[in-house]
C-alpha positions in Angstrom: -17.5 -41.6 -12.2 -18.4 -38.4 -10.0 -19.7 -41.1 -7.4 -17.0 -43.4 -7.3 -14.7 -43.7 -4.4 -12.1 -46.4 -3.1 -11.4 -46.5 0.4 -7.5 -45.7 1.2 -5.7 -46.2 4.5 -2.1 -45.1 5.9 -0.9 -45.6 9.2 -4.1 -46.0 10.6 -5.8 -43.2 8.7 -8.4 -43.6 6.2 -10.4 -41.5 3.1 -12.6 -42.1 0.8 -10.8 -41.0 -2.6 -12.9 -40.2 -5.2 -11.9 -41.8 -8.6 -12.8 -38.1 -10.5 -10.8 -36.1 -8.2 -7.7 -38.4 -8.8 -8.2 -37.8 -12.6 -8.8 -34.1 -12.3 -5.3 -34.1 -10.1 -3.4 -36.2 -12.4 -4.8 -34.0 -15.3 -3.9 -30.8 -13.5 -0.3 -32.3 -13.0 0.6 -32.7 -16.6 -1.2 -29.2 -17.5 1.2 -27.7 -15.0 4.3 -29.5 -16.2 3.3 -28.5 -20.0 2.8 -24.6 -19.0 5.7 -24.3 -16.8 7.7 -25.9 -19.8 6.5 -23.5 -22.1 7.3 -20.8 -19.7 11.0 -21.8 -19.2 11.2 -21.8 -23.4 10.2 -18.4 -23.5 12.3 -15.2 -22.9 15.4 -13.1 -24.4 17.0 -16.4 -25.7 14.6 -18.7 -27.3 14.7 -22.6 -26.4 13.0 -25.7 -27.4 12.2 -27.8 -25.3 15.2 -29.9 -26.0 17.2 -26.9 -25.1 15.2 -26.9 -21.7 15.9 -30.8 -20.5 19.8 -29.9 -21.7 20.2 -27.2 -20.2 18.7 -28.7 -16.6 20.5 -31.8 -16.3 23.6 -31.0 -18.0 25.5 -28.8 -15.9 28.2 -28.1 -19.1 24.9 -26.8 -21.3 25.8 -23.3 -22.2 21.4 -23.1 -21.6 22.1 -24.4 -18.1 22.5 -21.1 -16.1 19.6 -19.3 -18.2 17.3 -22.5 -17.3 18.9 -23.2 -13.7 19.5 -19.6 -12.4 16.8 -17.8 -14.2 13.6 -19.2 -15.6 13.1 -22.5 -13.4 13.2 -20.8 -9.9 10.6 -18.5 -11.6 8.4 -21.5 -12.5 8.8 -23.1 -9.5 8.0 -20.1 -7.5 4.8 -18.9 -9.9 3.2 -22.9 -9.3 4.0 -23.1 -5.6 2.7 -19.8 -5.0 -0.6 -20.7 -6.8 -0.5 -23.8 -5.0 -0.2 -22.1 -1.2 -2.7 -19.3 -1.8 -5.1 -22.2 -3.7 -5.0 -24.6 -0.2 -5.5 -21.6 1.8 -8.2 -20.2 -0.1 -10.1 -23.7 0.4 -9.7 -24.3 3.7 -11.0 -20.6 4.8 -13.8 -20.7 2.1 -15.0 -24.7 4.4 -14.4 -23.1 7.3 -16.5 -19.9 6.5 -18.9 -22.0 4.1 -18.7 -18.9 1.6 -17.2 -19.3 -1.8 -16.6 -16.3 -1.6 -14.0 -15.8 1.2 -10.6 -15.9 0.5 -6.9 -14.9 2.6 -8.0 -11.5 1.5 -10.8 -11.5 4.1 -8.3 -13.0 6.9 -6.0 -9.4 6.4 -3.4 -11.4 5.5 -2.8 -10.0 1.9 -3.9 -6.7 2.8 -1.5 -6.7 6.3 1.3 -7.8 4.1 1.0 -4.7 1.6 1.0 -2.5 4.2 3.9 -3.3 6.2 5.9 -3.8 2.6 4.5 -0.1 2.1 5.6 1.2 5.3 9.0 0.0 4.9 9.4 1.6 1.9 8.5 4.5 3.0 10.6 4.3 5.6 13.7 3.0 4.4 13.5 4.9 1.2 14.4 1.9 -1.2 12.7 -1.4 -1.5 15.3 -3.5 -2.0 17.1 -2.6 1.5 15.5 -3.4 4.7 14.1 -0.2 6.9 16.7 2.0 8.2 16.7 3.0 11.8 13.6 0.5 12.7 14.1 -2.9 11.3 17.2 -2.8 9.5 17.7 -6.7 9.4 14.3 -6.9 7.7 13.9 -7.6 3.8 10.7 -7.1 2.0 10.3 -10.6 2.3 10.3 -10.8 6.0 8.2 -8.1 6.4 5.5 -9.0 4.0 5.2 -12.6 6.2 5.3 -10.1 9.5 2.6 -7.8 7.7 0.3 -11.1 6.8 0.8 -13.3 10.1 0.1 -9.4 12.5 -3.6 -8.7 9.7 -4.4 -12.1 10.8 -4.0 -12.2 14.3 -6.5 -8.3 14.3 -9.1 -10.2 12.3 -8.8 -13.0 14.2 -8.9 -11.2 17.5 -11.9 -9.2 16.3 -13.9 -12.3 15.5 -13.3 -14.4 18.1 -16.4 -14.5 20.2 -16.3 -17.2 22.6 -15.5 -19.2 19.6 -14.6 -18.2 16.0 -18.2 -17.6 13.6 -17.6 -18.0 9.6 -19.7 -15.2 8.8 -18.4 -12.9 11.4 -14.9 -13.8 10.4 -15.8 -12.8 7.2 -17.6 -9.5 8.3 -14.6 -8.2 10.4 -12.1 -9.3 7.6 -13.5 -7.0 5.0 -13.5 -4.2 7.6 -10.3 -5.0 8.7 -9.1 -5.2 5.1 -10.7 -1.9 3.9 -9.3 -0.2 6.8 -5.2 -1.7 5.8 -6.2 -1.0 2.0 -6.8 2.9 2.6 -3.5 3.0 5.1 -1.8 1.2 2.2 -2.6 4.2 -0.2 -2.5 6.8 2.2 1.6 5.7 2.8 2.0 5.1 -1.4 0.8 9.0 -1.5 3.2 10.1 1.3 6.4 8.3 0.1 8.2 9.3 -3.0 7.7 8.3 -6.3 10.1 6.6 -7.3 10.2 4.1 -4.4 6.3 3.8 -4.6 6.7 3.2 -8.0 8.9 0.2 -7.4 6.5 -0.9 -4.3 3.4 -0.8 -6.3 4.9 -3.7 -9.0 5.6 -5.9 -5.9 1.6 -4.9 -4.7 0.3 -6.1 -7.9 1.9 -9.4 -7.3 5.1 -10.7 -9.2 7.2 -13.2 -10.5 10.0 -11.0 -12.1 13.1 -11.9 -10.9 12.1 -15.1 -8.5 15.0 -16.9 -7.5 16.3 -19.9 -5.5 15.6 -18.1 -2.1 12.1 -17.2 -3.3 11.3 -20.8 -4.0 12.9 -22.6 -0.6 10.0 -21.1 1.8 7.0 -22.0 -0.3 8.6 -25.2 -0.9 9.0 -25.6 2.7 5.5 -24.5 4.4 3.6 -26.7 1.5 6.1 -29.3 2.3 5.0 -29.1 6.2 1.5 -28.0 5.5 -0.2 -30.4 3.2 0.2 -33.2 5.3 -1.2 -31.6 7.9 -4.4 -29.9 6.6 -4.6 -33.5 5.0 -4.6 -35.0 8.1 -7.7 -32.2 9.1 -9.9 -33.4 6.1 -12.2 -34.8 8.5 -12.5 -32.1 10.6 -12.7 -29.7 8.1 -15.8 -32.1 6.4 -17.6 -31.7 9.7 -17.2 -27.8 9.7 -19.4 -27.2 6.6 -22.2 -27.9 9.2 -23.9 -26.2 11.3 -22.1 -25.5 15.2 -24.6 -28.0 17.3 -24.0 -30.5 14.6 -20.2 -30.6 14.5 -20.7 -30.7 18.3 -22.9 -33.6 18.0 -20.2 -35.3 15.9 -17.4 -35.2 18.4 -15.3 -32.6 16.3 -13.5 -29.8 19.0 -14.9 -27.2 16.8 -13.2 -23.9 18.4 -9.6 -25.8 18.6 -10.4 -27.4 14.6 -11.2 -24.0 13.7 -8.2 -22.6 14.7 -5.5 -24.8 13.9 -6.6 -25.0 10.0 -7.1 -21.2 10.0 -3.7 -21.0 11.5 -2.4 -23.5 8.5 -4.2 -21.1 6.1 -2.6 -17.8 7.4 0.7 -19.2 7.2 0.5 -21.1 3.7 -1.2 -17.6 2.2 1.6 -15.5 4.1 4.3 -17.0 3.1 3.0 -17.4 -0.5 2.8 -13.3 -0.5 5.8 -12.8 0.7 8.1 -14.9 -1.9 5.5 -13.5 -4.7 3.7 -10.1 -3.6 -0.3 -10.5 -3.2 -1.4 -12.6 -6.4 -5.0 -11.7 -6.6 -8.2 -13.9 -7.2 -6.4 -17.3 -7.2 -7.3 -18.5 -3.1 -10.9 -17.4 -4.5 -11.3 -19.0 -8.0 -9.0 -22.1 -7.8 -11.0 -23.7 -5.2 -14.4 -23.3 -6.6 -13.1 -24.4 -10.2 -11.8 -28.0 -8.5 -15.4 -28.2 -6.7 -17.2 -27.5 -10.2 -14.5 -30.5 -11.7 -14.7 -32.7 -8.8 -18.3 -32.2 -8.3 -17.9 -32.4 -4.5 -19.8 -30.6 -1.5 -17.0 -28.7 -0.6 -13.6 -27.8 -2.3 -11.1 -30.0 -2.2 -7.7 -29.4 -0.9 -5.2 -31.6 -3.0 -7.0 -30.5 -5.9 -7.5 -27.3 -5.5 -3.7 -26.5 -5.1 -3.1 -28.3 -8.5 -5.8 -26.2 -10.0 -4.2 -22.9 -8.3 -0.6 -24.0 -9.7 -2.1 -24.1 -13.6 -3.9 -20.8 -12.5 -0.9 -19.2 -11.3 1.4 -20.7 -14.1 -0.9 -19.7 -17.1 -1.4 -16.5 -16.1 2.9 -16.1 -15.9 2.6 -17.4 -19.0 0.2 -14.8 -21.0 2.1 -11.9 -18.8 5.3 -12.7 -20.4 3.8 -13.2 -24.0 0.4 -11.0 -24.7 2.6 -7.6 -24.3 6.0 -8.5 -25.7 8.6 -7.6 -24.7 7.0 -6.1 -22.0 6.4 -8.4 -19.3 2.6 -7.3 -17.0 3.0 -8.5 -13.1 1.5 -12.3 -12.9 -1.2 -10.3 -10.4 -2.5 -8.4 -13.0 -3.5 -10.8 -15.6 -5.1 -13.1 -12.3 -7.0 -9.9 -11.7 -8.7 -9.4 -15.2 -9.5 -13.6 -15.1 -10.8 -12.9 -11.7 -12.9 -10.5 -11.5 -15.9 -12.2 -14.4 -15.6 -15.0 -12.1 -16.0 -13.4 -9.2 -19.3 -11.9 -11.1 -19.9 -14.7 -12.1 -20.6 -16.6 -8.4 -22.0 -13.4 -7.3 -25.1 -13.8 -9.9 -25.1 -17.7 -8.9 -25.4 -17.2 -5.1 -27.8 -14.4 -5.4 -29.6 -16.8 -8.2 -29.6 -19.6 -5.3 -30.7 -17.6 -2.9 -34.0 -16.5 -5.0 
């Protein structure tokens, strides 16, 4: 079944599908309904499930502002999130043909936590915008500024007559390490109680996710996926080498930069509705190639497999502690980091 494919056109586009990714998907699909079920049962009022589809469809269902207003918009947020920071993570780990690179690498986590940083600093209270600079700006709209302004340095940096994985790579963990000690360097400056409050939105977060959290993820996957769909190709004939993707007829420096540019914004806005979720861009793709058994992740896929990431991990945050609920980024962290071990022993095992 790993072999299998069926040819499938639209609008004068055609892929090869293969029949194993399409049950891996489907699979992922019903995981994620199931967990973000269970997470919508769960909380100060105990539902069943029964209470769950009441109170969502009937708007009279005395459950239908705790479901509605409260626990689906954090859901919905927790899967798309996963889902954005998944996509991105696989089309910058095919581009840099490293599992190990990530939106990390690109500054865009990294730039968004330390504008969010600066403007609480600033302002003096993170849930105000930043008095006397940018007093328009939510943390929300600064932690998209933050992420799209790391991107364009590391992008800058790279770019050498055309954009290098490896160097990309290289100059994004500078990059990175430079925003990271900035980052603490404001945290120690600014007082502790604001800090405090900054460094639960650092972790990464789904406490208190509501509509207006939900409506820009939904949006750039909306626009998004299509798109870096439509660049499968492309992106297939990246994983070579430059004088081969030549030889193929693929514009590599303009390919290059549109799907990084479809990565920065799907991983940006993802940390802005959600804080910077860690490890999912870099574990969700390389589990969906392990299931898929493809040469390089898959994109469709892999955003289903960052959803259940993202969605499980809401899950044991709101349950192994109770009633204390851990920041979604932590527990992503703790799964994270064995794996991230894990393909460092592999890699080094290959190269040997």
């Amino acid at each position: 079944m790993s072999t299998t494919t069926v040819p499938l056109r639209v609008a004068g586009f055609s892929w090869q599908v293969r029949l194993r990714g399409v049950a891996v998907t489907l699979g992922g699909l019903a995981l994620l309904i199931l967990l973000m079920a269970l997470n919508m049962r769960i909380g100060d009022l105990p539902m069943s499930l029964a209470d769950v589809l009441r109170g969502t469809f009937d708007a009279a269902d005395p459950g239908h502002f705790v479901v509605m207003d409260l626990r689906l918009p954090r859901a919905l947020t927790g899967a798309l999130v996963g889902a954005a920071l998944a996509l991105s993570g696989a089309i910058i780990q095919s581009i840099a043909r490293n599992p190990l690179a990530s939106p990390e690498i690109l500054g865009v986590t990294t730039g968004a936590s330390v504008t969010v940083v600066a403007g609480v600093v600033l302002s003096g209270s993170v849930h105000g915008g930043v008095s006397g600079l940018m007093p328009t700006l939510g943390i929300p709209a600064l932690a998209l500024l933050g992420g799209l302004l790391g991107a364009m340095i590391v992008y800058g940096l790279a770019w050498r007559r055309g954009l290098d994985g490896y160097r990309l790579v290289l100059v994004g963990i500078g990059v990175a390490a430079v925003f990271t000690n900035v980052k603490y360097w404001l945290l120690t400056v600014g007082d502790v109680n604001d800090t405090g409050q900054a460094m639960t939105w650092i972790s990464g977060s789904l406490n208190g996710r509501g509509w207006e959290h939900v409506q820009p993820v939904a949006l750039a996957l909306v626009v998004l996926v299509p798109l870096t769909l439509l660049g499968t190709r492309s992106l297939n004939a990246l994983r070579f080498n430059d004088d081969t993707v030549t030889a193929l007829g693929v514009r590599m420096n303009l390919s290059r930069a549109l799907m990084v540019l479809g990565a920065v914004l799907l991983a940006a806005v993802a940390t802005a509705s959600a804080g910077p979720v860690a490890f999912v861009a870099l574990a969700a793709p390389q589990i969906a190639l392990r299931l898929i058994r493809c040469a390089q992740p898959p994109l469709l896929s892999s955003a289903i497999v960052g959803a259940v990431l993202t969605a499980g991990a809401d899950l044991i945050a709101r349950t192994l502690f109770s009633p204390i609920e851990l920041p979604v980024g932590v527990v992503t962290a703790v799964l994270g980091a064995p794996y991230l071990i894990y393909l460092l022993i592999r890699i080094r095992r290959g190269r040997t």
